[in-house]
C-alpha positions as CSV (number, residue, x, y, z in Angstrom):
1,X,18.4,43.7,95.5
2,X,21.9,44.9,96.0
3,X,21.6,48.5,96.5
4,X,22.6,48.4,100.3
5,X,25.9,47.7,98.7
6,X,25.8,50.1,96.7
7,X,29.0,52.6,96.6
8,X,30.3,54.5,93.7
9,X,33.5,55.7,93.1
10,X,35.8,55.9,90.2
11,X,36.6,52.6,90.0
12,X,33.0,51.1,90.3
13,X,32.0,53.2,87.5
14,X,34.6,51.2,85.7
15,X,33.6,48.4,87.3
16,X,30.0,48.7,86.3
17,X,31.1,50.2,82.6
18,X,32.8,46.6,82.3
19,X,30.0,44.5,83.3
20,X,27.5,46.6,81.2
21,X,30.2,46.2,78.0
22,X,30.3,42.3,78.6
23,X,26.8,41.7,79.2
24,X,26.0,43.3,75.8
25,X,28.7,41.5,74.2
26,X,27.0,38.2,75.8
27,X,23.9,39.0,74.6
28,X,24.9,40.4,70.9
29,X,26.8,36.2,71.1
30,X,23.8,34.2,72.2
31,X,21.4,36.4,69.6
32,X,23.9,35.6,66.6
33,X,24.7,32.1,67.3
34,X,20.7,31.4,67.3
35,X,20.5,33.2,64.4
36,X,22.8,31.5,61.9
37,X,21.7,28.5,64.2
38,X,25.4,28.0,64.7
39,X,25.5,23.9,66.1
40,X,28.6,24.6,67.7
41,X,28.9,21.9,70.5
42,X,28.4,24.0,73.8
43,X,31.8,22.6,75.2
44,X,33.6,24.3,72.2
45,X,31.7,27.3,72.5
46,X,32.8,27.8,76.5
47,X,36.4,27.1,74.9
48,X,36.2,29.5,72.5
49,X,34.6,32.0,74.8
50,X,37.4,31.4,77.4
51,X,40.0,31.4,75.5
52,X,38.8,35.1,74.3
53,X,38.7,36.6,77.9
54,X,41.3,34.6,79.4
55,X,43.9,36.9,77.9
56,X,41.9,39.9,77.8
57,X,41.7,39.3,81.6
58,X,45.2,39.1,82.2
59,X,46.3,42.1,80.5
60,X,43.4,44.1,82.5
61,X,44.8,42.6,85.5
62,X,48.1,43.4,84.8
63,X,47.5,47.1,83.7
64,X,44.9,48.2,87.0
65,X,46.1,45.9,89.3
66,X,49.4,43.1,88.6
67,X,50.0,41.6,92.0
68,X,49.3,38.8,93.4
69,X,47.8,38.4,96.7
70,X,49.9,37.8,100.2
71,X,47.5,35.3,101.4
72,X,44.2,33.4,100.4
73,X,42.0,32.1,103.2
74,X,40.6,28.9,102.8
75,X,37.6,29.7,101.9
76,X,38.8,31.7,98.9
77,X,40.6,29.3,97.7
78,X,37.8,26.7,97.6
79,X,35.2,29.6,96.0
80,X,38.1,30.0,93.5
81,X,38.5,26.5,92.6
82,X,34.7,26.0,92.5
83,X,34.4,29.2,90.2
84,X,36.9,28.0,87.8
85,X,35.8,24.2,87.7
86,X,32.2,24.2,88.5
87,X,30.6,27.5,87.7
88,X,32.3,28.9,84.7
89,X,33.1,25.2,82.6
90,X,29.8,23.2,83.9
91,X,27.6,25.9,84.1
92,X,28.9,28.1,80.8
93,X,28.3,24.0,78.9
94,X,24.7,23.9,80.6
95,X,24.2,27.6,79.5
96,X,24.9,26.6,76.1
97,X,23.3,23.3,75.5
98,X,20.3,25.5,76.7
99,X,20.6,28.1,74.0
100,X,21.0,25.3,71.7
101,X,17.8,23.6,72.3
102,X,15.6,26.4,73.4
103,X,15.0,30.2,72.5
104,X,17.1,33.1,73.5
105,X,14.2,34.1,75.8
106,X,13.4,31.1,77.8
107,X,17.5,30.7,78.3
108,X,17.7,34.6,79.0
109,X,15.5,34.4,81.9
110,X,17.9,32.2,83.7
111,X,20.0,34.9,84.3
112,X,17.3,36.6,86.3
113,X,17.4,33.0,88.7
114,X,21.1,33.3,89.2
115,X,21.3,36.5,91.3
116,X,18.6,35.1,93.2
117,X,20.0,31.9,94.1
118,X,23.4,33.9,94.6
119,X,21.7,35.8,97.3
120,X,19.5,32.7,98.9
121,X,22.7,30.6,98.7
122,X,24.9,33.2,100.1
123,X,22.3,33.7,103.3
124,X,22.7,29.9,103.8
125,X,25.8,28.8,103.9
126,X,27.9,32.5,104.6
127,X,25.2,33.9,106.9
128,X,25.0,37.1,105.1
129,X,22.1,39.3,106.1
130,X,18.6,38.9,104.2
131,X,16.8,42.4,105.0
132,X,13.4,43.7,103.9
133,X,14.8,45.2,100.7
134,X,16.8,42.1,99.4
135,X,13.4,39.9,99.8
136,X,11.4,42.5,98.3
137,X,13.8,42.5,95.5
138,X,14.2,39.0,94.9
139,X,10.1,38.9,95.3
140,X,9.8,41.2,92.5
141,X,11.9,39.1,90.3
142,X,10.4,35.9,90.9
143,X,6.9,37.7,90.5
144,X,8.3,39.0,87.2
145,X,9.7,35.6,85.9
146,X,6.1,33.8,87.3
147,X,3.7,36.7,85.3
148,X,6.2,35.6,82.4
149,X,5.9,32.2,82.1
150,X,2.1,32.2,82.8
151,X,1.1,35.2,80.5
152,X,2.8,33.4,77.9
153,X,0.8,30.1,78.5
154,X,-2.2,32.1,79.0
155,X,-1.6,33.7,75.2
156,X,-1.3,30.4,74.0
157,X,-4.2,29.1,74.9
158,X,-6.3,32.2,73.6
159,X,-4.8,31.5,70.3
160,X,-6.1,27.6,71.0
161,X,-9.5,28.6,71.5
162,X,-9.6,30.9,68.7
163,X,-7.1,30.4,65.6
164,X,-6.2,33.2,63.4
165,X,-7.5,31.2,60.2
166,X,-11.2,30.7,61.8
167,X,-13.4,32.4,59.3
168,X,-15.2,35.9,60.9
């Protein structure tokens, strides 16, 4: 879905090492806190989670990069704001009410969604381009996440129609 953007150099090898070394460490979270079926409110998780990258954030930013920009459109400024308010404190608490109250799969797959809407979203209100590629991609995945969900309710009703404990 993203590949026409696609462009690596040192610092997107870094870039992607980073986002592969969070994602795991997102992951290796959500699997242990169902697992000792932690009922940590999902507000104090998002706390807790921020207040771990928050500084780890600022010393990154500090050792690669340190200054501050000359000037933020207005535009930025409003993503900013919206990322910081709406995306990361709403969305992370939704996120984790989820992973509460249903199982690591099922809340998983939501990441899948995400890009999509990203892209769908961005094509809306930004105008940015939608070629043949991007919709094939985001087809895929909502193909993918649509063979998920009905193969699973397809097993399930197999296993209606003919229990395990039915004698041979």
């Amino acid at each position: 879905m993203f590949g026409s953007a696609l462009q690596l150099g040192h610092d997107a090898v870094l870039g992607i090492i980073g986002v592969l070394v969070s994602t795991f460490l997102q992951a290796v979270s959500s699997v242990w806190v169902k697992r000792i079926d932690g009922k940590i409110p999902a507000l104090s998780q998002v706390a807790g989670g921020l207040l771990l990258s928050l500084p780890a954030y600022l010393i990154t930013w500090a050792k690669f990069d340190g200054h501050w920009p000359t000037e933020i459109s207005l535009i930025s400024l409003v993503s900013i704001i919206y990322l910081g308010m709406i995306a990361t404190t709403i969305g992370f608490v939704l996120y984790y009410y989820l992973l509460i109250h249903q199982s690591a799969t099922k809340v998983a797959l939501i990441t899948l969604v995400s890009p999509v809407m990203a892209l769908l979203l961005g094509h809306a209100v930004n105008h940015e381009p939608l070629t043949v590629k991007v919709a094939t991609g985001t087809l895929l995945i909502l193909g993918a996440l649509l063979m998920h969900e009905f193969s699973g309710r397809l097993a399930g009703s197999k296993q209606a129609k003919f229990p395990d404990n039915a004698p041979d």
